[in-house]
N, CA, C and O atoms as CSV, one atom per row, in Angstrom:
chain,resi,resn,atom,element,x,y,z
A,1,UNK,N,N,100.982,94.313,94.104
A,1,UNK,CA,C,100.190,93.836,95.211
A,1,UNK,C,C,98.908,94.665,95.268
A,1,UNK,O,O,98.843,95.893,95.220
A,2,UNK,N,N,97.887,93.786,95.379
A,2,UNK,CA,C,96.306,94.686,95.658
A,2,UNK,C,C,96.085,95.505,96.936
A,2,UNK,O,O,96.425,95.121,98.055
A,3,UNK,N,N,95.515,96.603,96.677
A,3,UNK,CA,C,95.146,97.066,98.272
A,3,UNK,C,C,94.400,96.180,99.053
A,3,UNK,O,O,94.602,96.320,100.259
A,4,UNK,N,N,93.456,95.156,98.685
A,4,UNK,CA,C,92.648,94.437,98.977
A,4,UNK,C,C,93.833,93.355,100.048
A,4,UNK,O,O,93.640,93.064,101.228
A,5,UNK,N,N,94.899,92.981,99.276
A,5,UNK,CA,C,95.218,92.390,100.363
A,5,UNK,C,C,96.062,93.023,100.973
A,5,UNK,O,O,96.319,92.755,102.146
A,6,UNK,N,N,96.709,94.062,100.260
A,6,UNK,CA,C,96.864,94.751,101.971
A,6,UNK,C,C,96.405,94.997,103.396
A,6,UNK,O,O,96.953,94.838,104.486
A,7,UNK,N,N,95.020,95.512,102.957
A,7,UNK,CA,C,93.953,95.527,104.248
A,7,UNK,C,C,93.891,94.487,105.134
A,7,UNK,O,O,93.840,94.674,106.350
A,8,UNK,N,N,93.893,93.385,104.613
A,8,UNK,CA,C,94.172,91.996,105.408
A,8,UNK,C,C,95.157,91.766,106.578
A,8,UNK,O,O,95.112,91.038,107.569
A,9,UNK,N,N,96.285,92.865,105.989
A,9,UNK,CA,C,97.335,92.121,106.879
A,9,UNK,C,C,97.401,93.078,108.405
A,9,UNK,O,O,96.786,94.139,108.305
A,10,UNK,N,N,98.007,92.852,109.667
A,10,UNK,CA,C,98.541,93.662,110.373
A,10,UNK,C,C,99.637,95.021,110.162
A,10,UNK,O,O,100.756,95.040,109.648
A,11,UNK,N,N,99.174,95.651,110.514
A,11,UNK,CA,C,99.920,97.168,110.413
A,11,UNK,C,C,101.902,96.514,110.658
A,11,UNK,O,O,102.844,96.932,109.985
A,12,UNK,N,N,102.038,95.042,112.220
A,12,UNK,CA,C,103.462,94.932,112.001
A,12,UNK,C,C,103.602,94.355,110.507
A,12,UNK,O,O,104.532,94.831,109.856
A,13,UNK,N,N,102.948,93.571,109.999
A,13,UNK,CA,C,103.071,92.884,108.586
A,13,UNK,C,C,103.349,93.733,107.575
A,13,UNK,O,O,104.055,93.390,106.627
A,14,UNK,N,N,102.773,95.013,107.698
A,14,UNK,CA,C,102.793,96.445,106.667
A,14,UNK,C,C,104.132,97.055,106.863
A,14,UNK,O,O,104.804,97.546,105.956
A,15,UNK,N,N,104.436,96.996,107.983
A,15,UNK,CA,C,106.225,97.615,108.164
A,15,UNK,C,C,107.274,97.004,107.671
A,15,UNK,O,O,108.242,97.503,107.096
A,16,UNK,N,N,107.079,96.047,107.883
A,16,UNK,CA,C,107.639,94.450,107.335
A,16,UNK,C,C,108.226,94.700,105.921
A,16,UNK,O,O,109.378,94.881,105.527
A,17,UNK,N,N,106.680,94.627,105.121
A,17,UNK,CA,C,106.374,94.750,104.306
A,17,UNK,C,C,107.167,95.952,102.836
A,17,UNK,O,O,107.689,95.911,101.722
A,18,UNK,N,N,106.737,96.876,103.914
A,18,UNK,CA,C,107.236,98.320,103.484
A,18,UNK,C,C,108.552,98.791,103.379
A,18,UNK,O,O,109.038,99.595,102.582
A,19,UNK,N,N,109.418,97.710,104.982
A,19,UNK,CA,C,110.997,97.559,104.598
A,19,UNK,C,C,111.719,97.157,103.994
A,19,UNK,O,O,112.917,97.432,104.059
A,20,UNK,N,N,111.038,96.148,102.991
A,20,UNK,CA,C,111.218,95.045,101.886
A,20,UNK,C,C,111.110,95.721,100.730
A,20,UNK,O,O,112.048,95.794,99.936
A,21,UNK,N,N,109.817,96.341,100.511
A,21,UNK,CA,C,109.979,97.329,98.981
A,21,UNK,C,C,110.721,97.924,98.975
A,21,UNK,O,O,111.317,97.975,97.900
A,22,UNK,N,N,111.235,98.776,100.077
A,22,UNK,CA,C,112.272,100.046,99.864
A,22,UNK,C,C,113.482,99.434,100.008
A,22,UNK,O,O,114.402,100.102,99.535
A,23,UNK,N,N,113.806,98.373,100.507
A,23,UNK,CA,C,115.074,97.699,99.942
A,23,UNK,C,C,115.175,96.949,98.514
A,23,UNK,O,O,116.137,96.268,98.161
A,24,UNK,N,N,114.221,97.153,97.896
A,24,UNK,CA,C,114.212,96.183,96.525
A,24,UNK,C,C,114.164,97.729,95.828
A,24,UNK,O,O,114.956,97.983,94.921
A,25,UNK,N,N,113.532,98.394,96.133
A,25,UNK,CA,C,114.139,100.423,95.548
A,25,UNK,C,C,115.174,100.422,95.371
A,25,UNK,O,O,115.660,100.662,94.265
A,26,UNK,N,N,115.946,100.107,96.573
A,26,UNK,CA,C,117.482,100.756,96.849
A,26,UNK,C,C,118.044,99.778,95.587
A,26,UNK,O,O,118.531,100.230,94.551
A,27,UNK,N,N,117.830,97.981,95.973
A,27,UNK,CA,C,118.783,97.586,94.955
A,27,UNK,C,C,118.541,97.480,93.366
A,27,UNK,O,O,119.404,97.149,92.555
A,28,UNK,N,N,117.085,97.854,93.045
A,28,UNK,CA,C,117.230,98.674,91.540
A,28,UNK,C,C,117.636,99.552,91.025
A,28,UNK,O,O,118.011,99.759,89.871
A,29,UNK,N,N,117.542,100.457,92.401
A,29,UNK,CA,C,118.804,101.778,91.826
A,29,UNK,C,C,120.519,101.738,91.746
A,29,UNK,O,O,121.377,102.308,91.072
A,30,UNK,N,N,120.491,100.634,92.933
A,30,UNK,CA,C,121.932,100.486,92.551
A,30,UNK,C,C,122.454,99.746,91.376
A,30,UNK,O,O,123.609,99.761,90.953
A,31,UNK,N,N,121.079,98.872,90.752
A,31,UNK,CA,C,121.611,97.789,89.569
A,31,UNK,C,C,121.845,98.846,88.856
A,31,UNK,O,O,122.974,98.942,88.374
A,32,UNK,N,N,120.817,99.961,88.585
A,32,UNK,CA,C,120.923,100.908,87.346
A,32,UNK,C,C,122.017,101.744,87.510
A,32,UNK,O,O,122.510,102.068,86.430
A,33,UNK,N,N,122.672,102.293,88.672
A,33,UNK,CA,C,123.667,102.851,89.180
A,33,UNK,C,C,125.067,102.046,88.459
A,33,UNK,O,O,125.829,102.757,87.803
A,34,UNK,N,N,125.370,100.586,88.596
A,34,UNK,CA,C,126.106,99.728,88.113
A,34,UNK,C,C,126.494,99.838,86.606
A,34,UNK,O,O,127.475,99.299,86.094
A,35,UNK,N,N,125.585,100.608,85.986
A,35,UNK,CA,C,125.363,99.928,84.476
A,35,UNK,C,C,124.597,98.700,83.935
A,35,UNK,O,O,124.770,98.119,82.863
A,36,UNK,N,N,123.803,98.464,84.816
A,36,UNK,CA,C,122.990,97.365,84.787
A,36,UNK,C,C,121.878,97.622,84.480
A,36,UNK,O,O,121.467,96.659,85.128
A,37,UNK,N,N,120.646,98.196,83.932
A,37,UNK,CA,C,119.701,99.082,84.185
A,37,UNK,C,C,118.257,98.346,84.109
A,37,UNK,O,O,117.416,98.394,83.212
A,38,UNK,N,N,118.252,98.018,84.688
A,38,UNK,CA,C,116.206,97.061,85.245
A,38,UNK,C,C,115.219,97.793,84.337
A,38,UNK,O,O,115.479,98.800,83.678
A,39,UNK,N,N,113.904,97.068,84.398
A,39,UNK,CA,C,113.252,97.543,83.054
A,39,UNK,C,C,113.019,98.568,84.160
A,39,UNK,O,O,113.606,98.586,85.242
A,40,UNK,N,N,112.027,99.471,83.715
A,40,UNK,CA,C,111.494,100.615,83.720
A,40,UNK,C,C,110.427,100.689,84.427
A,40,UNK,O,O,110.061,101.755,84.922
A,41,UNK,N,N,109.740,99.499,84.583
A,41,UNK,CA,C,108.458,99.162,84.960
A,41,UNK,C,C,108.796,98.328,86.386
A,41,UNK,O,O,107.880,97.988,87.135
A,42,UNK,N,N,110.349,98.007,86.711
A,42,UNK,CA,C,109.831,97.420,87.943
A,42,UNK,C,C,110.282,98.669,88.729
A,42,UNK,O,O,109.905,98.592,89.899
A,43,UNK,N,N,110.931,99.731,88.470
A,43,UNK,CA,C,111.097,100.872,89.256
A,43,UNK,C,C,109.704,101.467,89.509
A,43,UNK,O,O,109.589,101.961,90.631
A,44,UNK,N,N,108.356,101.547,88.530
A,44,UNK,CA,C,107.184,101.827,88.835
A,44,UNK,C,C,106.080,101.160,89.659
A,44,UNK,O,O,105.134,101.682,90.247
A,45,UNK,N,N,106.437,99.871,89.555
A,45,UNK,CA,C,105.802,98.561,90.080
A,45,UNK,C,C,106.300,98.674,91.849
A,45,UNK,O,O,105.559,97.941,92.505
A,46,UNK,N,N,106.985,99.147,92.433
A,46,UNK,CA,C,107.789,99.447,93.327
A,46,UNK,C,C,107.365,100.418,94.099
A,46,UNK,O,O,107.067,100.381,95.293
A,47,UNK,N,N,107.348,101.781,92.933
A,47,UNK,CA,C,106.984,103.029,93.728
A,47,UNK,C,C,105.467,102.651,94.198
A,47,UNK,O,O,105.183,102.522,95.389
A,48,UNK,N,N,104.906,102.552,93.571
A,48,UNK,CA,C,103.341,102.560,93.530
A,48,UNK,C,C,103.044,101.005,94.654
A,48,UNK,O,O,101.869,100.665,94.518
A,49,UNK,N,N,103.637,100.279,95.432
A,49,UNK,CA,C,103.111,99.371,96.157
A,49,UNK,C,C,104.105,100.204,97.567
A,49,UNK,O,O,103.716,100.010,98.719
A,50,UNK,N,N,105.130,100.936,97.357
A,50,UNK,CA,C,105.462,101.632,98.556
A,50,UNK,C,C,104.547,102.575,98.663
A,50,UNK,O,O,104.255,102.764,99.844
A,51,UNK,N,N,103.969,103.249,97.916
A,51,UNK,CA,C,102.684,104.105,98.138
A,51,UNK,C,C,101.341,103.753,98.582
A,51,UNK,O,O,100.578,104.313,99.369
A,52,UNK,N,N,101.205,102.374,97.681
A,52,UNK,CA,C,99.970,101.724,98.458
A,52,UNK,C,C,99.601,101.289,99.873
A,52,UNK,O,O,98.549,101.459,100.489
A,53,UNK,N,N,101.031,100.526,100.324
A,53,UNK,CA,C,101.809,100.585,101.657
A,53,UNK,C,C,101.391,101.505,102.616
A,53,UNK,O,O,100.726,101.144,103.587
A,54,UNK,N,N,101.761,102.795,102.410
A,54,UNK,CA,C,102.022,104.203,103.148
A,54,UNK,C,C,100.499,104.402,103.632
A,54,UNK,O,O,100.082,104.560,104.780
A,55,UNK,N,N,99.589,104.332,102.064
A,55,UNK,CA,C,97.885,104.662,102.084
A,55,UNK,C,C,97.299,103.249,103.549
A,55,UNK,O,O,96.540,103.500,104.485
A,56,UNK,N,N,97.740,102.346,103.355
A,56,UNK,CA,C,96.992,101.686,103.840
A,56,UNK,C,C,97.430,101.673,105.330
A,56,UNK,O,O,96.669,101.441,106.269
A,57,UNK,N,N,98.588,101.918,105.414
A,57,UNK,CA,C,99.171,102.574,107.281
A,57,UNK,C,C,98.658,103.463,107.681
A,57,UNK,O,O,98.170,103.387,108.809
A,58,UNK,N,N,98.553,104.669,106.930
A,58,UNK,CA,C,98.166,105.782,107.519
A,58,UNK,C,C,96.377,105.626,107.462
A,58,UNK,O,O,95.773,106.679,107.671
A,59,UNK,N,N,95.679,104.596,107.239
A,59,UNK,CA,C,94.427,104.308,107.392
A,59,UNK,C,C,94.010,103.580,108.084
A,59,UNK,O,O,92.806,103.536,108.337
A,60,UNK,N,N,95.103,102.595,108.724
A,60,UNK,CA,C,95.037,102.326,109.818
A,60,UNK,C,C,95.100,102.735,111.220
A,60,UNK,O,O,94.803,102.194,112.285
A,61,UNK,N,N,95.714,104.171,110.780
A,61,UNK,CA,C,96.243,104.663,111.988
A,61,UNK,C,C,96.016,105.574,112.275
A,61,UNK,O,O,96.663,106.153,113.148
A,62,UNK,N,N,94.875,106.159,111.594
A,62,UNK,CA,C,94.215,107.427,111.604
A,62,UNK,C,C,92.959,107.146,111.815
A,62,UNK,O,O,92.126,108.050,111.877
């Protein structure tokens, strides 16, 4: 996801948002936990839009 449209949305839309990646965290770790193991890249694809997330809250809110 772009920061660009992040900025767009409402800060509730960003929480939303942000509770959704970190539940799609949790269940890649548990696939890989399983013996199942997800590529590599959506565990990075993940971190880095919960981070983008975080940047664009705390710029709202500061």
């Amino acid at each position: 996801m772009k920061a660009r449209e992040l900025r767009e949305k409402t800060g509730e839309q960003l929480h939303d948002l942000l509770l959704e990646k970190r539940r799609e965290q949790f269940n890649l770790r548990m696939q890989a936990g399983s013996g199942q193991p997800p590529r590599s890249s959506d565990f990075r694809e993940v971190r880095r839009d919960i981070a983008r997330i975080k940047l664009i809250l705390s710029e709202k809110n500061g």
